[in-house]
C-alpha positions in Angstrom: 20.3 6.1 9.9 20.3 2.4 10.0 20.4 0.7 13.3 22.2 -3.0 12.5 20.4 -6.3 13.4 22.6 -7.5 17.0 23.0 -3.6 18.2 21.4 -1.6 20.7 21.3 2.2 20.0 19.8 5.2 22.1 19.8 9.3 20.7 18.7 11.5 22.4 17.1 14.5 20.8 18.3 16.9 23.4 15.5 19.8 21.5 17.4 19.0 18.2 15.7 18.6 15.0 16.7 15.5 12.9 15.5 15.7 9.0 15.6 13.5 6.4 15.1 14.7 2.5 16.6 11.7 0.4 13.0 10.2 -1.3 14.9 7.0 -1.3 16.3 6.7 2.5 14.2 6.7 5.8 15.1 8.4 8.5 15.4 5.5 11.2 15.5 2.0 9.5 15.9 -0.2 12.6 17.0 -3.8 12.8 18.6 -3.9 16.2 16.9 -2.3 19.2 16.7 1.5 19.1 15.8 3.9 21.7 14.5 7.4 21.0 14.3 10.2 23.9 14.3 14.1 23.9 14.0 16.2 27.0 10.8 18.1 28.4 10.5 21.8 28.5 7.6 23.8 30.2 6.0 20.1 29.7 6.9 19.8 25.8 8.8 17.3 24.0 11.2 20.0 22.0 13.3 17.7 20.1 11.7 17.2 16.3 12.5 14.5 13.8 10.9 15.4 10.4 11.0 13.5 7.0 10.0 15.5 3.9 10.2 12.8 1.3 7.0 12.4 -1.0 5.6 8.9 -1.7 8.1 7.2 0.6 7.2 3.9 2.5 7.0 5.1 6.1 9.0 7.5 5.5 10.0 8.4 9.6 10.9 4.7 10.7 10.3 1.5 9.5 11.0 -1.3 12.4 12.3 -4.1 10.5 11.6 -8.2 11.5 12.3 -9.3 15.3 13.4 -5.7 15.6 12.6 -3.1 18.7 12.5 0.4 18.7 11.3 2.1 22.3 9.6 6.1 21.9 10.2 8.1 25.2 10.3 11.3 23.7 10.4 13.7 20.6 7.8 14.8 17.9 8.0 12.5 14.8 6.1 13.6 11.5 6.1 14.0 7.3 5.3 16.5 5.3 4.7 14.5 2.5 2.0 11.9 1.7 3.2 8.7 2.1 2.4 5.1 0.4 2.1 2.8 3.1 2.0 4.4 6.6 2.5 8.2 6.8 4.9 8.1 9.6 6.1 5.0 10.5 5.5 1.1 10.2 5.9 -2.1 12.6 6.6 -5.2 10.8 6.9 -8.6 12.2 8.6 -6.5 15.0 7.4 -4.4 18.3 7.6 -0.8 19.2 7.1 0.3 22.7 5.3 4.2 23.2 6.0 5.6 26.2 5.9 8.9 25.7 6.7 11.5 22.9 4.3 12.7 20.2 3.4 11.4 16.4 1.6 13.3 14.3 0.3 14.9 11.0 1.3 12.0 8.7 -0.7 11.2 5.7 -1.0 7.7 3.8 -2.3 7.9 0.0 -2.4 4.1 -0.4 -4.3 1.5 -2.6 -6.7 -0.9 -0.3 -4.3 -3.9 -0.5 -3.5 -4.0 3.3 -2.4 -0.2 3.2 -3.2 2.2 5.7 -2.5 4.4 8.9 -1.8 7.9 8.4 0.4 7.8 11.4 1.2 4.7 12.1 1.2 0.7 10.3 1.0 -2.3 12.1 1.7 -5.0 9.4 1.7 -9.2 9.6 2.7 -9.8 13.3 3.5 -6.5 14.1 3.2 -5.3 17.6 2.6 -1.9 19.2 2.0 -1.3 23.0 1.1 2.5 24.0 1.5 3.4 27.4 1.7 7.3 27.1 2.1 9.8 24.6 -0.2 11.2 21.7 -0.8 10.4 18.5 -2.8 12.8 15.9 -3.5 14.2 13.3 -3.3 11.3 10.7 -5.1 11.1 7.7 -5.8 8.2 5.4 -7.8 7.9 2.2 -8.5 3.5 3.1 -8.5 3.6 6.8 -6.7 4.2 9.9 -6.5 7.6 10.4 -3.9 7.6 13.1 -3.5 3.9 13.3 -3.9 1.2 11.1 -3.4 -2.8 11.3 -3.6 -5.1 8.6 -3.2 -8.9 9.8 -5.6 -10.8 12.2 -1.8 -11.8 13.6 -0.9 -8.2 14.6 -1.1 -6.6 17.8 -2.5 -3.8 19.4 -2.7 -2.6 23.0 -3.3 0.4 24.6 -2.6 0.8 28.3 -2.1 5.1 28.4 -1.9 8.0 25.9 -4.2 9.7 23.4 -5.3 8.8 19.6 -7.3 11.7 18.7 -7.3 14.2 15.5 -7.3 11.3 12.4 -9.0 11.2 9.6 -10.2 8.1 7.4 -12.4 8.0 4.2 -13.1 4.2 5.0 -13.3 4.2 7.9 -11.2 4.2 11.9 -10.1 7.5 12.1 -8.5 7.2 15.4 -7.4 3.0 15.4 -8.6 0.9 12.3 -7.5 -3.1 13.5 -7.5 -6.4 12.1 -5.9 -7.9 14.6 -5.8 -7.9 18.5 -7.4 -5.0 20.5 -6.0 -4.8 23.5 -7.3 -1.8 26.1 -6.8 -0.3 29.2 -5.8 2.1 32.1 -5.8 6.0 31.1 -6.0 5.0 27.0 -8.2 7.5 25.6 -9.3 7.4 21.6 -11.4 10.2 21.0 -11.8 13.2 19.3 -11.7 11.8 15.7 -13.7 12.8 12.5 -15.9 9.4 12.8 -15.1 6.4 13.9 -12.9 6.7 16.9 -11.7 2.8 17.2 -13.4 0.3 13.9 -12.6 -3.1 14.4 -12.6 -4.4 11.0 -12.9 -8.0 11.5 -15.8 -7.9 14.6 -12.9 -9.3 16.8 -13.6 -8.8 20.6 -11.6 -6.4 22.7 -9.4 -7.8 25.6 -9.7 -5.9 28.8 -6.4 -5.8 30.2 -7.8 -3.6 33.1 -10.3 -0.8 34.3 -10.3 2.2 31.8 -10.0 5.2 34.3 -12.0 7.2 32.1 -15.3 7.2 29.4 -12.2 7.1 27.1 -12.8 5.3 23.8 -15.7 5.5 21.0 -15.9 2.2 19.4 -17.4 1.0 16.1 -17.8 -2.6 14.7 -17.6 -3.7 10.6 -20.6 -5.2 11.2 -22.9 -2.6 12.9 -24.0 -4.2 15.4 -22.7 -6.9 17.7 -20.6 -8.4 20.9 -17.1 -6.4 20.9 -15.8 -7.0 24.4 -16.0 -10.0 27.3 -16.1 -8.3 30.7 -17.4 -9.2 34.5 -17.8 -5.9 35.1 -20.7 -3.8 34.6 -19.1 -0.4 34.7 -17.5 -1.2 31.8 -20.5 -0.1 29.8 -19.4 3.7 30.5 -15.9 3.7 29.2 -17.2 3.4 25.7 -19.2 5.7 23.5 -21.2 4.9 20.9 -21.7 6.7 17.8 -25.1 8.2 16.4 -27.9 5.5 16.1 -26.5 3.0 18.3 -26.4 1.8 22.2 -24.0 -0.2 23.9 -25.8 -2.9 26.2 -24.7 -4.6 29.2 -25.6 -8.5 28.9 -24.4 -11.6 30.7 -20.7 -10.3 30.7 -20.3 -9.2 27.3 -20.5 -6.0 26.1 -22.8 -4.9 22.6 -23.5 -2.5 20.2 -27.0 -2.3 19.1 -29.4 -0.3 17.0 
């Protein structure tokens, strides 16, 4: 299903399932603005919309340049092993999560700039979370769930949950090169090692107060300043993995060992 460049589209799942089998064809190749919904029962998204084309490029939804597509409900996965993002991929383009589930993708890509087994952020892609889950992911480079590959790419995380992902290089829940951008009831936890790996040392931007000790954070360099903050508390909505501290000092947050 292509959405056009100029239109504006919304489905809505109503607890149907949408498959797509053709290797060749995603399901959702978006160039206008496309919204996806799906109704709740007893709490749960029912709706489904599955590819199950093997080595396909984001096989689920690919959100094409100056594009939008807006999640507000439904469970999107693969059941293949994709090349470039298991699920889906943003490029040059923004997607808005405000609810709805992504899960159990799987990337198999080469190290150039691959990555995400859920989810790609590419060049001056832009993603902003505000509810919703994403898991399950696997990569073999990195970004288990999420993965971006540009120091021009954006990433921010006001609500919802990145747990479950898997990476062999490393950022099983969020792998970024680019902007880090946190706050409000984001949790990333509950992934096989590093929970959030910022690849390039960048600092995170605190949009506002994490509600929560929500997010395990890891640096490409060890050890080192990874957020600018005023306030104190801040210390305790980050965790630390084995061997190292996070330190309080002269409003910046920073790992040590």
């Amino acid at each position: 299903m292509t959405i056009s460049k100029g239109k504006t589209v919304t489905l809505h799942l109503n607890g149907h399932t949408v498959s797509g089998t053709a290797s060749l064809i995603r399901v959702f190749d978006i160039e206008g603005v496309f919204t996806l919904t799906d109704t709740k029962i007893s709490g749960a998204f029912k709706g489904h919309v599955i590819a199950n084309a093997a080595g396909k490029l984001a096989p689920v939804f690919y959100v094409r340049e100056n594009a939008t597509f807006n999640l507000y409900g439904g469970n999107l996965t693969c059941t293949q092993v994709s090349a470039e993002a298991g699920v889906g991929t943003i490029y040059k383009s923004t997607m808005n999560m405000y609810d709805g589930r992504i899960y159990g993708g799987s990337v198999n890509a080469d190290t150039n700039g691959k990555g995400g087994g859920n989810l790609g952020i590419f060049s001056t892609g832009t993603f902003n979370m505000y509810g919703g889950i994403i898991e399950g992911g696997k990569s073999n480079t990195y970004g288990g769930n999420v993965y971006s590959n540009s120091s021009s790419a954006t990433f921010r995380m006001l609500g919802g949950t990145i747990t479950g992902g898997e990476a062999a290089l490393g950022g099983s829940g969020a792998a970024l090169n680019g902007k880090a951008i946190l706050g409000g009831s984001a949790v990333i936890r509950g992934n096989t090692g590093d929970d959030l790996y910022l690849m390039k040392n960048q600092l995170i931007t605190m949009q506002s107060d994490l509600t929560e000790q929500a997010v395990g954070v890891a640096m490409a360099s060890g050890t080192g300043v990874f957020a600018n903050t005023l306030n104190e508390a801040a210390k305790s909505w980050f965790v630390a993995k084995d061997g190292y501290t996070i330190v309080y000092n002269d409003g910046k947050l920073e790992l040590t060992n």
